[in-house]
C-alpha positions in Angstrom: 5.2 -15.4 8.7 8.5 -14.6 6.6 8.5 -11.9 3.6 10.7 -14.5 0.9 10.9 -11.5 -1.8 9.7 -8.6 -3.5 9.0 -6.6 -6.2 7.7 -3.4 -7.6 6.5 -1.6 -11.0 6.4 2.0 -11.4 5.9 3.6 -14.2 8.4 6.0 -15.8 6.3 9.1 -16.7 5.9 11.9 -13.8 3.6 14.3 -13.7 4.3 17.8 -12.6 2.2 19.7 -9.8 2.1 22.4 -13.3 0.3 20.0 -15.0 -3.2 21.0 -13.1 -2.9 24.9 -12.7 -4.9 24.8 -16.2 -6.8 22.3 -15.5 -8.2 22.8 -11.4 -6.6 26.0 -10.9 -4.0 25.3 -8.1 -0.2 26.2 -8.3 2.5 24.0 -8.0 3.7 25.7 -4.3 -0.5 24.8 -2.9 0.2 21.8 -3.9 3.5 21.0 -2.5 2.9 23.4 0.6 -0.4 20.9 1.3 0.4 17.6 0.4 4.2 17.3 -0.2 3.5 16.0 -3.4 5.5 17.3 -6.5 5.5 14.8 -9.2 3.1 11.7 -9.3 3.8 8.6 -11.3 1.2 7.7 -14.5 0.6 4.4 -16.5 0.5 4.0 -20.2 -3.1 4.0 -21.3 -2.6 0.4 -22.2 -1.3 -0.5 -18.5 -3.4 -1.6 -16.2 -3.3 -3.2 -12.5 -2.8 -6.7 -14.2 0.1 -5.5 -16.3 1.5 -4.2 -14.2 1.0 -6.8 -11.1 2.8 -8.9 -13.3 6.1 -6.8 -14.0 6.5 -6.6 -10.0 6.1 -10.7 -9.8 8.8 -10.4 -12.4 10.7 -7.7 -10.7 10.7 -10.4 -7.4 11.6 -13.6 -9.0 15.3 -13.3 -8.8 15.6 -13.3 -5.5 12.6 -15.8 -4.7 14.1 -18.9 -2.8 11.5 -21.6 -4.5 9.7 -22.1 -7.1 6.7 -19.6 -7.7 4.4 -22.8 -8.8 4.5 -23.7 -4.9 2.6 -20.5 -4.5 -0.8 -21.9 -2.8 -2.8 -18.3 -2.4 -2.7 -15.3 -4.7 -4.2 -12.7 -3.3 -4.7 -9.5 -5.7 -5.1 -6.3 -3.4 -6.5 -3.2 -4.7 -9.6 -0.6 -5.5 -9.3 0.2 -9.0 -9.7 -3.5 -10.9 -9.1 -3.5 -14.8 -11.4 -6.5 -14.4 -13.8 -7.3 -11.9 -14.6 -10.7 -12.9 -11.1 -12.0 -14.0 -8.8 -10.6 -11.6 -4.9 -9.7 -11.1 -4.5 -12.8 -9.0 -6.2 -15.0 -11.7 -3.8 -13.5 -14.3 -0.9 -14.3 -12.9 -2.0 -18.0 -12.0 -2.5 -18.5 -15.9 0.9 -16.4 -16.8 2.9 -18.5 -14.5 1.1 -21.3 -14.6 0.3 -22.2 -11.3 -2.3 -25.4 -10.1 -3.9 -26.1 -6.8 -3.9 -22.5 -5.8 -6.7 -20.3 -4.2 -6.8 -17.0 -6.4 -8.5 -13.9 -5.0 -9.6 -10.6 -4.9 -9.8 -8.4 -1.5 -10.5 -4.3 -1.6 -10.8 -2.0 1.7 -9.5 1.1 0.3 -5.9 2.0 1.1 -5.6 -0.6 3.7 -5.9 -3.4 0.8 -2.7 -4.6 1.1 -2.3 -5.2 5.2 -6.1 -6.7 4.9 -4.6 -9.3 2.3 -1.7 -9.7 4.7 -4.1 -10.5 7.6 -6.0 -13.1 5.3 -2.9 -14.9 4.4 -1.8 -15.2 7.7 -5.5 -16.6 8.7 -5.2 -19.4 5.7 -1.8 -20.0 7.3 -3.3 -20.7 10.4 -5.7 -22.9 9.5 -3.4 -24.8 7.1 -5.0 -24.2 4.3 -2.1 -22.7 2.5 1.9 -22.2 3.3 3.1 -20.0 0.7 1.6 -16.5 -0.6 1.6 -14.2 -2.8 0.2 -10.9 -2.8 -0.5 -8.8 -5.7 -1.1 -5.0 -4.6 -1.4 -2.4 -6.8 -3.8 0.3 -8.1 -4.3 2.4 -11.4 -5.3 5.6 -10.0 -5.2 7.4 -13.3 -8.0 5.4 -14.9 -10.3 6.7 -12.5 -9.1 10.2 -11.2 -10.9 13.6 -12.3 -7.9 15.8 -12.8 -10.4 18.7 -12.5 -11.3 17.9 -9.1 -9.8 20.5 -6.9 -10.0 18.5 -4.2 -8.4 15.4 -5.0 -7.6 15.1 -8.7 -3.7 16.2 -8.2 -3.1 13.7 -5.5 -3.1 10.0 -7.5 -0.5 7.9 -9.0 0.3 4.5 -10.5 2.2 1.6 -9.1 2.7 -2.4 -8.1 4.4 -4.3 -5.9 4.7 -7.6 -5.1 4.9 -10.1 -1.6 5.8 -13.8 -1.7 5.9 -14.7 2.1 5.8 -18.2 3.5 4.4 -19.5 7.2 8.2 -21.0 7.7 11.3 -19.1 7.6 13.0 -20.1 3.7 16.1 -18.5 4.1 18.4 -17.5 7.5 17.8 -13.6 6.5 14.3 -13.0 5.9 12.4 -10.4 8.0 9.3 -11.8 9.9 6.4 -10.1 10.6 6.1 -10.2 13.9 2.1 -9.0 14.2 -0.6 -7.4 11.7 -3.6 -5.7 13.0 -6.5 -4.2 11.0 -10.2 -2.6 11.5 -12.8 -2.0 9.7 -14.1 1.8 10.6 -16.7 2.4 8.5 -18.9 3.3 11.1 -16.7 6.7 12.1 -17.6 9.6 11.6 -17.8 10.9 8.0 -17.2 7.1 7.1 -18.0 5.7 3.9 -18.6 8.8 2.1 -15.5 10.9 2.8 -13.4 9.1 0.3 -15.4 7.9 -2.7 -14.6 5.9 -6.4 -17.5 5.9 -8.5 -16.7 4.8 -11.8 -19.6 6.6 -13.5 -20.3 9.2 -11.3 -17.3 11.4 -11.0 -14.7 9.0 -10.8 -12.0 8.7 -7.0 -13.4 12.0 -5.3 -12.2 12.7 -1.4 -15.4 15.1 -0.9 -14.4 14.7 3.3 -10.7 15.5 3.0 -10.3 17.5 6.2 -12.1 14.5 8.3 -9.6 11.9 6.1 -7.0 13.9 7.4 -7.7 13.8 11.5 -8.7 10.0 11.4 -5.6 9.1 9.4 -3.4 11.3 12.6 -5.2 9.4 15.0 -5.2 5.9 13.3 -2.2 5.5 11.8 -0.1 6.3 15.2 -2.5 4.6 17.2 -2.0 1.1 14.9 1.4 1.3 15.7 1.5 2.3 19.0 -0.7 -0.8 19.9 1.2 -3.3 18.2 4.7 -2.4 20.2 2.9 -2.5 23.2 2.1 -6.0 22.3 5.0 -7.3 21.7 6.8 -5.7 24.5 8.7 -3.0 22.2 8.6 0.7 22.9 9.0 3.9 20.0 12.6 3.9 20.6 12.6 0.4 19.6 11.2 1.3 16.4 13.9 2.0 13.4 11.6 3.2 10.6 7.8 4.4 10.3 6.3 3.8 6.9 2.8 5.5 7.0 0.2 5.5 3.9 1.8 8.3 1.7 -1.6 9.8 1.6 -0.1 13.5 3.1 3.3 14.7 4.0 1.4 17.2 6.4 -0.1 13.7 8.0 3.6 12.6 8.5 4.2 15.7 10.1 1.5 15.7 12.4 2.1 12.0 13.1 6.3 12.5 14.1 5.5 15.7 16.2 2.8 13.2 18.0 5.3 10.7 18.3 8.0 12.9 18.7 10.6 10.7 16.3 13.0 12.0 14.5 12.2 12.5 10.4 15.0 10.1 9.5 12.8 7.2 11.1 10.1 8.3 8.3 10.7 7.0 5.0 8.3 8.0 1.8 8.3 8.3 -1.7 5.3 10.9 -2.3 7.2 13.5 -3.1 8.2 12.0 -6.8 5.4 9.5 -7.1 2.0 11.0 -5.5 -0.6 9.0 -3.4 -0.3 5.3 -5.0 -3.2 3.9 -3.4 -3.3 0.8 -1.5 -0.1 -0.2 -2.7 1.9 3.0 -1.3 3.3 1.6 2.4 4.0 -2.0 0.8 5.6 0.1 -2.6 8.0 2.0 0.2 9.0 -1.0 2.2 10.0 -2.9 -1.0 11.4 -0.3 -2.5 13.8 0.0 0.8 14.0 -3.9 1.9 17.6 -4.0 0.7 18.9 -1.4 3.3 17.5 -2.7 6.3 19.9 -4.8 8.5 19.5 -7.6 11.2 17.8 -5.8 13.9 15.5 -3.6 12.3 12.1 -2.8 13.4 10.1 -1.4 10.9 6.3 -0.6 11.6 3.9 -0.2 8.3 0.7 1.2 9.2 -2.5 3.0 6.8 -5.8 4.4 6.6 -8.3 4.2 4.0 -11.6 5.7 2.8 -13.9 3.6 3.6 -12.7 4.2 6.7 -10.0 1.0 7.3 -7.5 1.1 9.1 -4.4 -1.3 9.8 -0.8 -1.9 11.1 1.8 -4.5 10.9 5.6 -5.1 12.9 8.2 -6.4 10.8 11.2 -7.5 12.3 14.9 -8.2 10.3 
């Protein structure tokens, strides 16, 4: 499978780690010293996951090779719908009015958007479809209790979006090489450590320390198994893009590793934990300075638990 294009949306309004001293009673330097996280990105009240789906198709056309009405599969990947009967990918089939497509939705937590990957390249296989496009984003602030101690400081808001095609489209497009992903809901704390409950309480994370040690021995793990695969060792590797859950889990995962922090790239530190989209929002929002060559390896871990990993090779 090829990535053709690209996009992304985020929102222009930050939100300051000062912003929840009032409200949860933590300081900007917890915060920061804990999660890395200083500013988070926040839709407008009147943005939603469809909106703003939409403005990342629209941020990717101009560099799509064909036509986006040969799109056969939309997939929209996310946990925090605006609709959950009409959904992102049915949205943009009507805005860009496109016929004899499959439209769909798929949530695993924060591993959405490498599940979605994995389904596309199954309907690829099976000939069922030839080009995708994937639709991953989440709203994080229409469901976050900022007085939650525990997790109310962590979200933010963004989109992005993946065209890829079963045939190569252009001479430079990077192929992804392998995508692996697992369902671990039988682990440990499991489907109770990280929780959205739109009418009780909202995204709460009441198992954070637990997140944290599967998501150091997942995430690594994901990788790890898919150089070994395809005959590539770490020093192969040119860039690490982990779920930007935790800085202190990028930490613990490069000491593990033992790669150097320049192989790490992130964009918590402005925009906060984006959800499902956040490894997919970093890879786009870096896809213009990779060269020929390049091995980049995208791996996550979701509540749920979910975990998955993917190669992608320039």
């Amino acid at each position: 499978m090829f990535i053709n294009a690209t996009g992304t949306y985020v929102p222009e309004e930050r939100v300051h780690n000062d912003h929840f001293l009032e409200l949860n009673g933590l300081t900007s330097e917890w915060i920061e010293q804990r999660t890395g996280i200083i500013t988070r990105s926040k839709a407008k009240p009147e943005e939603n996951i469809n909106t703003m789906g939409l403005k990342a198709i629209e941020n990717a056309l101009s560099k799509l090779p064909y036509d986006i009405k040969e799109v056969d599969l939309i997939i929209a990947a996310s946990y925090s719908p605006y609709d959950t009967v009409a959904t992102a990918a049915h949205v943009a089939q009507q805005v860009y009015d496109i016929s004899d497509t499959k439209a769909l939705y798929l949530s695993s937590a924060c591993s959405s958007f490498l599940n979605a990957l994995e389904v596309v390249e199954g309907y690829f296989q099976m000939g069922k479809a030839s080009k995708a496009l994937i639709i991953s984003a989440d709203k994080n602030s229409a469901y976050y209790n900022e007085t939650d101690p525990k997790s109310g400081h962590l979200w933010g808001d963004a989109a992005a979006a993946y065209f890829i095609s079963k045939e190569r489209m252009t001479e430079d497009e990077p192929e992804i090489i392998e995508i692996y992903t697992e369902g671990l809901g039988n682990l440990s704390k499991g489907p109770e450590a990280v929780q959205l409950r739109p009418r009780d309480g909202g995204i709460m994370m009441p198992e954070g320390k637990d997140v944290f040690i599967q998501a150091c021995t997942y995430m690594p793990k994901n990788v790890l198994r898919l150089l070994e695969n395809n005959g590539y060792t770490l020093d192969d590797l040119s860039y690490f893009i982990g779920h930007q859950a935790n800085m202190r889990i990028m930490a613990n995962i490069a000491k593990q590793l033992q790669l150097p922090e320049e192989k790490f790239l992130q964009n918590i530190v402005e925009l906060g934990n984006t959800g499902s989209v956040s490894s997919a929002l970093v890879y786009a929002q870096n896809d213009h300075t990779f060269k020929k060559g390049d091995l980049i390896g995208m791996t996550v871990f979701g509540g749920g638990y979910s975990a998955g990993a993917c190669l992608i090779k320039f």
